[in-house]
Backbone as JSON Lines, residues from 0, in Angstrom:
{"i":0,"aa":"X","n":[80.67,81.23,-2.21],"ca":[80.86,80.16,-1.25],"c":[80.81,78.81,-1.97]}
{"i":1,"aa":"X","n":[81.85,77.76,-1.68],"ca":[81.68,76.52,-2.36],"c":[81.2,75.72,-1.44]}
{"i":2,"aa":"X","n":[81.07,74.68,-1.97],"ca":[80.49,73.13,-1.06],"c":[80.68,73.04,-0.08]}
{"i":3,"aa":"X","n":[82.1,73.1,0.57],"ca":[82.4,73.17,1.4],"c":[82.59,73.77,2.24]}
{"i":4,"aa":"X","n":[82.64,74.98,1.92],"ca":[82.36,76.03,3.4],"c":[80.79,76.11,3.62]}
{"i":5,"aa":"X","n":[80.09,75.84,2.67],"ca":[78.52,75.54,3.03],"c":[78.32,75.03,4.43]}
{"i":6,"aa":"X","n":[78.95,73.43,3.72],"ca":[78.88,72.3,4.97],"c":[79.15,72.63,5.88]}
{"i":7,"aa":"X","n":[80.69,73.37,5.76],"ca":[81.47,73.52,7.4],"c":[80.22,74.54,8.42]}
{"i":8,"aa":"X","n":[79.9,75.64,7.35],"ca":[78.74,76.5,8.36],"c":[77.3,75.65,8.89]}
{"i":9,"aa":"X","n":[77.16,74.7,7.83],"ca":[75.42,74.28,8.82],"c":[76.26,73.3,9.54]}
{"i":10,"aa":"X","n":[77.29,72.79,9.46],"ca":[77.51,71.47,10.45],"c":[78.3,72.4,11.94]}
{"i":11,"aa":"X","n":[78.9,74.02,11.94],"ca":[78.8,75.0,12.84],"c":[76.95,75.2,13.47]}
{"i":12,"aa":"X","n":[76.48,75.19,12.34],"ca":[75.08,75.68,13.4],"c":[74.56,74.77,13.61]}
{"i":13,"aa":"X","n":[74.18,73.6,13.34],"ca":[73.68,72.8,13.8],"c":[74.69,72.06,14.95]}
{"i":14,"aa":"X","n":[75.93,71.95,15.15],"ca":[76.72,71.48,16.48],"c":[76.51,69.76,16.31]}
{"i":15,"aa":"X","n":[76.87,69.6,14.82],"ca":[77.46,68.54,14.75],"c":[76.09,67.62,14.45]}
{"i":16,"aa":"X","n":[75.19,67.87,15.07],"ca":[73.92,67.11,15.24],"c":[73.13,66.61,13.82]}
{"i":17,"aa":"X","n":[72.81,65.41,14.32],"ca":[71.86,64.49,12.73],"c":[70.75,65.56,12.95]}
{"i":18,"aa":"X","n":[70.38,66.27,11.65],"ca":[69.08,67.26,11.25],"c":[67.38,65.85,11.66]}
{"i":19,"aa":"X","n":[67.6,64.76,10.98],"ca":[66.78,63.82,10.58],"c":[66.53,63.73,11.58]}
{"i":20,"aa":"X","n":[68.0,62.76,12.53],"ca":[67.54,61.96,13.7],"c":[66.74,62.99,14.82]}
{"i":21,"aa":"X","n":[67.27,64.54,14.82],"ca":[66.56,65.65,15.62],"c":[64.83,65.47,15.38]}
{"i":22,"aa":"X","n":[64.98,65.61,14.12],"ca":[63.13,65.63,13.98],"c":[62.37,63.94,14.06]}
{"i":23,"aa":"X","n":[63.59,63.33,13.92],"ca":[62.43,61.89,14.57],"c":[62.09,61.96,15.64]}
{"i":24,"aa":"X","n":[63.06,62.6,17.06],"ca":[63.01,62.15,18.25],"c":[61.75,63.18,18.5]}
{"i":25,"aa":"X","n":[61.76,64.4,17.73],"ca":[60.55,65.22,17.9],"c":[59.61,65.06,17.82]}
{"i":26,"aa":"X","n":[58.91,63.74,16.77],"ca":[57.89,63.63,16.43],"c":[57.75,62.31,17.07]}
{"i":27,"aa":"X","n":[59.03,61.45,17.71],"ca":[58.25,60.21,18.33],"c":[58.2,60.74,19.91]}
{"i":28,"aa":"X","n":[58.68,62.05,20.01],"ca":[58.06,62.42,22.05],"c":[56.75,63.2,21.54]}
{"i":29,"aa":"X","n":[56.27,63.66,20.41],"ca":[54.93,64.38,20.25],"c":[53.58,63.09,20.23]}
{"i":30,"aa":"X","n":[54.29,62.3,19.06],"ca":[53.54,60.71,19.3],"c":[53.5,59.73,20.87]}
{"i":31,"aa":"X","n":[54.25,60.42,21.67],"ca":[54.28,59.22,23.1],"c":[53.21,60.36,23.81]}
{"i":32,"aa":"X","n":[53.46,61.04,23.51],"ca":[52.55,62.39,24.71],"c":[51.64,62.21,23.93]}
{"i":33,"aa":"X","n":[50.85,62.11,22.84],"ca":[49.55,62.15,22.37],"c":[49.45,60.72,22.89]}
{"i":34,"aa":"X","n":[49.95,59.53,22.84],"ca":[49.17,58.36,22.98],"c":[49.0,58.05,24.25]}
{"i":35,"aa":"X","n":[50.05,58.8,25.55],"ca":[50.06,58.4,26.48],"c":[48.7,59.23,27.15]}
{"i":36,"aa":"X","n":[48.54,60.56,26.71],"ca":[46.97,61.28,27.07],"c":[45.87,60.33,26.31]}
{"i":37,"aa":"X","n":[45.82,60.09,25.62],"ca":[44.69,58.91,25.13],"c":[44.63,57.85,25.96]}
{"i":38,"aa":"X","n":[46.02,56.94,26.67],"ca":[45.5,55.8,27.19],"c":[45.04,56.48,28.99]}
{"i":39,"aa":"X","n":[45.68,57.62,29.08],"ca":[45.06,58.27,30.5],"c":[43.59,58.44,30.31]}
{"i":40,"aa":"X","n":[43.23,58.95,28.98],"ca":[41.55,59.06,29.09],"c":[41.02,57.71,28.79]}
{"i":41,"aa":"X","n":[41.61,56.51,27.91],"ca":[40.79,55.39,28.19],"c":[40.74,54.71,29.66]}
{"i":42,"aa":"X","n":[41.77,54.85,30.37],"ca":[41.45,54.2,31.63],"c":[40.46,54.64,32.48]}
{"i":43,"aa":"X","n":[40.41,56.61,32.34],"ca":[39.18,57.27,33.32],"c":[37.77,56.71,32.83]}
{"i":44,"aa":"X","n":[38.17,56.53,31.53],"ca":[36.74,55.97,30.88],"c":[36.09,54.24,31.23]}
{"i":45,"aa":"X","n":[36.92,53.91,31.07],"ca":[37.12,52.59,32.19],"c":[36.93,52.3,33.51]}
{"i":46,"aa":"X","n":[37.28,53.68,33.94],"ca":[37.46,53.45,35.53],"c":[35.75,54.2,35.75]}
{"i":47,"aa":"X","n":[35.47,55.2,34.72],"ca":[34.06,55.52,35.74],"c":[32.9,54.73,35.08]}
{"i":48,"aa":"X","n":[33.22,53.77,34.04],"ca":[32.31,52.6,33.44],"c":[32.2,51.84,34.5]}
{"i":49,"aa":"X","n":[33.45,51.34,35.15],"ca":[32.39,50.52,36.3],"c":[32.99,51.18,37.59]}
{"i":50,"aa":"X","n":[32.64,52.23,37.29],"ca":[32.17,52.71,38.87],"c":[32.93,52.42,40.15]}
{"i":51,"aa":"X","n":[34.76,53.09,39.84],"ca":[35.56,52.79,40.82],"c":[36.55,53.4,41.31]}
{"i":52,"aa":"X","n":[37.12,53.53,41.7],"ca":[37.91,54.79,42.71],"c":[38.67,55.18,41.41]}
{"i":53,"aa":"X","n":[39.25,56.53,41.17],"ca":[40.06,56.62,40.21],"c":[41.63,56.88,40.82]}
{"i":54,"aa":"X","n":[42.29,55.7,40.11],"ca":[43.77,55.72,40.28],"c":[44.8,57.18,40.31]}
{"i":55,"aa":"X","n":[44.32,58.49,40.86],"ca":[45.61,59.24,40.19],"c":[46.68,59.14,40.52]}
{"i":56,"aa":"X","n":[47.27,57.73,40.79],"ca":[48.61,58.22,40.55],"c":[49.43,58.05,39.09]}
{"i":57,"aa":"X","n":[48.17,57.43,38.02],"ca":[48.72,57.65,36.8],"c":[48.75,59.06,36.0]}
{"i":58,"aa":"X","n":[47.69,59.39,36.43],"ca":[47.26,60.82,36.04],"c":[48.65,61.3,36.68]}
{"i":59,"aa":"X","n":[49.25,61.79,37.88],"ca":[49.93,62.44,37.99],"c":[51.5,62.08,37.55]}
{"i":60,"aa":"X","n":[51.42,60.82,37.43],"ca":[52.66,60.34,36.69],"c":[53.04,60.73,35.22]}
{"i":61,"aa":"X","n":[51.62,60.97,34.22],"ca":[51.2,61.35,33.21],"c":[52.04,62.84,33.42]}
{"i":62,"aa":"X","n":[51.61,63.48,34.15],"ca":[51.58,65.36,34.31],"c":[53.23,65.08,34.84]}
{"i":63,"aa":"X","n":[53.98,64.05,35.37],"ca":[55.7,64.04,35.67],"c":[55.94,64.6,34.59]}
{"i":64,"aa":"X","n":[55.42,63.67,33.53],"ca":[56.14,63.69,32.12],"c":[55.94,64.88,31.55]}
{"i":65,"aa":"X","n":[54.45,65.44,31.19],"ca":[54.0,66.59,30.57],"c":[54.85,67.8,30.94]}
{"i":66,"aa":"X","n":[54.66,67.76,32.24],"ca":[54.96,69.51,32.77],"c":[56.44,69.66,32.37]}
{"i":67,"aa":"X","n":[57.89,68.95,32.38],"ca":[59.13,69.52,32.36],"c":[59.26,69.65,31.23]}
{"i":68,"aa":"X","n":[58.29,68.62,29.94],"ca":[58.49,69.32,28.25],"c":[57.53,70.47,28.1]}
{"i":69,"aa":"X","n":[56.75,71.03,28.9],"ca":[56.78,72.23,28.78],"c":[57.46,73.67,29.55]}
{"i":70,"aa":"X","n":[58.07,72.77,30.36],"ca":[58.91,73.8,31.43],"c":[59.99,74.08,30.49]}
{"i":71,"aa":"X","n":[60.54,72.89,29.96],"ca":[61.59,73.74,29.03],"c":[61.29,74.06,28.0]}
{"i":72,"aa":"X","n":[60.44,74.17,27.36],"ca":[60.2,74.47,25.96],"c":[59.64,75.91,26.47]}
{"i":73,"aa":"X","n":[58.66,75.79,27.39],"ca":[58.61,77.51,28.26],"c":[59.98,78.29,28.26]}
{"i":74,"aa":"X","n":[61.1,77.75,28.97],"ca":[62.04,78.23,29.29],"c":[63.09,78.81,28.23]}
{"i":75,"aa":"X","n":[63.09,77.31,26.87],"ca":[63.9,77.8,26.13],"c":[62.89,78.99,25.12]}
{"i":76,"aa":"X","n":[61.72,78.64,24.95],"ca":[61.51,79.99,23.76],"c":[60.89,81.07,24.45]}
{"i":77,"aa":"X","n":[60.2,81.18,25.66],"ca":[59.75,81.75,26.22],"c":[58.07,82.7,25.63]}
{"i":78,"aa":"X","n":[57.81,81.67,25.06],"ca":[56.89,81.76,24.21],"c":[55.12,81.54,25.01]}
{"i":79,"aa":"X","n":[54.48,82.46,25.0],"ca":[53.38,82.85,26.15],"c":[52.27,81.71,26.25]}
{"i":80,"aa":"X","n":[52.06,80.67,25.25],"ca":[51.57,79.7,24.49],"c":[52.54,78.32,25.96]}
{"i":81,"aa":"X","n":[53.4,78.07,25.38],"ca":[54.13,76.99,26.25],"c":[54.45,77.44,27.81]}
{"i":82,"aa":"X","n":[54.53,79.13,28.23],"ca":[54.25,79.31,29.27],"c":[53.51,79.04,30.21]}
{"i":83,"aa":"X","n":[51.84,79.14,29.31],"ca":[50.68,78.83,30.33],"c":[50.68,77.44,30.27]}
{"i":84,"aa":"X","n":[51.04,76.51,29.07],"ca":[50.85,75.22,29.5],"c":[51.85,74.47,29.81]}
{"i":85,"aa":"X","n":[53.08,75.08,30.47],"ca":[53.52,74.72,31.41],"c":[53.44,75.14,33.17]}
{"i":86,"aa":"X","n":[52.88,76.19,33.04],"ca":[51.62,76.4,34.51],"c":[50.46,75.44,34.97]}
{"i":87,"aa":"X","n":[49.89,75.56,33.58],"ca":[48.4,74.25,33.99],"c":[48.97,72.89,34.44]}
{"i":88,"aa":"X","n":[50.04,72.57,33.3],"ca":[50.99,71.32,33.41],"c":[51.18,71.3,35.32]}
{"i":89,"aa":"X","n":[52.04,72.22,35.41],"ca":[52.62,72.31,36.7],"c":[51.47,72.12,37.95]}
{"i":90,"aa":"X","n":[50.15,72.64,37.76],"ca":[49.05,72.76,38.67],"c":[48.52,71.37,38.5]}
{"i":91,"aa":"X","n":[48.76,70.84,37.33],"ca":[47.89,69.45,37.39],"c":[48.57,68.5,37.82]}
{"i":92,"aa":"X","n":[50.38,68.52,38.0],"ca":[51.16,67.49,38.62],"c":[50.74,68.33,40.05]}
{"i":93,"aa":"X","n":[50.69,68.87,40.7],"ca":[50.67,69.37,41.89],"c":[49.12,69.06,42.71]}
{"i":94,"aa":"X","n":[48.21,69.22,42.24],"ca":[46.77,68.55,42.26],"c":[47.02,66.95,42.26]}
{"i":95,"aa":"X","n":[47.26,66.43,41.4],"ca":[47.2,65.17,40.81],"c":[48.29,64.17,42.55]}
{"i":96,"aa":"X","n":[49.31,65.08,42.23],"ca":[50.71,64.78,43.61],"c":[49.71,64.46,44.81]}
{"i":97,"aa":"X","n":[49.45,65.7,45.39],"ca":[48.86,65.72,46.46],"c":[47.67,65.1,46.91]}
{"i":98,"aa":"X","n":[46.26,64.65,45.67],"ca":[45.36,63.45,45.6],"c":[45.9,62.2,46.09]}
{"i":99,"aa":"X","n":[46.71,62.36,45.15],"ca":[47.63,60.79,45.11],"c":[48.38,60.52,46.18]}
{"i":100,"aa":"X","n":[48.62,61.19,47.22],"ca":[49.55,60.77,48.57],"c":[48.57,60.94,49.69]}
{"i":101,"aa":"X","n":[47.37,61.73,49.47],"ca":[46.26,61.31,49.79],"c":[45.49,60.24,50.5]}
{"i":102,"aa":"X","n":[45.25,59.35,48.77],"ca":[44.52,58.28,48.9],"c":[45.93,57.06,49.2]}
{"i":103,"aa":"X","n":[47.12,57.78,49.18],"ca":[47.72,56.89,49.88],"c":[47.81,56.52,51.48]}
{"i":104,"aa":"X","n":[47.72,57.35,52.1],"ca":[47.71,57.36,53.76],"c":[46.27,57.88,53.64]}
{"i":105,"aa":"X","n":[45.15,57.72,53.02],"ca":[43.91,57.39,53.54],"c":[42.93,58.51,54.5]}
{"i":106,"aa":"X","n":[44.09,59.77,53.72],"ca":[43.55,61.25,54.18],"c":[42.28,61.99,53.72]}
{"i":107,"aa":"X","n":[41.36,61.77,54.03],"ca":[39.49,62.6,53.77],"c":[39.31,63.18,54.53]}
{"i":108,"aa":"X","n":[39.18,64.75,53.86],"ca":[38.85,65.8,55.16],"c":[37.06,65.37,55.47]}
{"i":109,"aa":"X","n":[36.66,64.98,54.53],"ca":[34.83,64.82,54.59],"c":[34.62,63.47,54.62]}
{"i":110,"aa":"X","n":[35.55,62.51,54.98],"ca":[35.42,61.55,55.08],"c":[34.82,60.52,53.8]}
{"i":111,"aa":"X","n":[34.66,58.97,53.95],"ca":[34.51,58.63,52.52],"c":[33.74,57.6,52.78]}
């Protein structure tokens, strides 16, 4: 095989796509999801420092984002690992949802 039918086959498997620019975008959505769970735990940390209702509708805005990069990463490898944490994912936007529309219309079954 020469040079060029090399090329022609990885630029066939890869579908044309920058190799590089693929693994930047990988490692700057792994870097936004790690920093964006850090500033979710500095705010809870904030919020129960002084002792005040906690906002989830960031939390569950947080879990928008989380759960569909693991729904598809579930979906595409099907891998038992990204399965369950796209379940928990899914239970914690669904928890988080339903808090949050909640304390919007001011719904307490035990009152507050």
């Amino acid at each position: 095989m020469n040079k060029e039918e090399i090329l022609e086959k990885s630029r066939q498997e890869n579908k044309n796509r920058d190799i590089a620019g693929m693994d930047i975008n990988k490692n700057a959505s792994r870097i936004s999801l790690i920093f964006s769970l850090l500033f979710i735990l500095f705010l809870l940390i904030m919020t129960w420092i002084a002792n005040k209702h906690l906002n989830h509708g960031i939390i569950a805005t947080e879990y928008s984002i989380i759960f569909p990069l693991f729904l598809y990463k579930a979906v595409k490898t099907k891998s038992a690992l990204n399965i369950i944490c796209a379940i928990l994912a899914g239970l914690g936007l669904i928890i988080f949802t339903v808090t949050t529309i909640r304390d919007i219309f001011d719904i307490y079954p035990l009152g507050r």
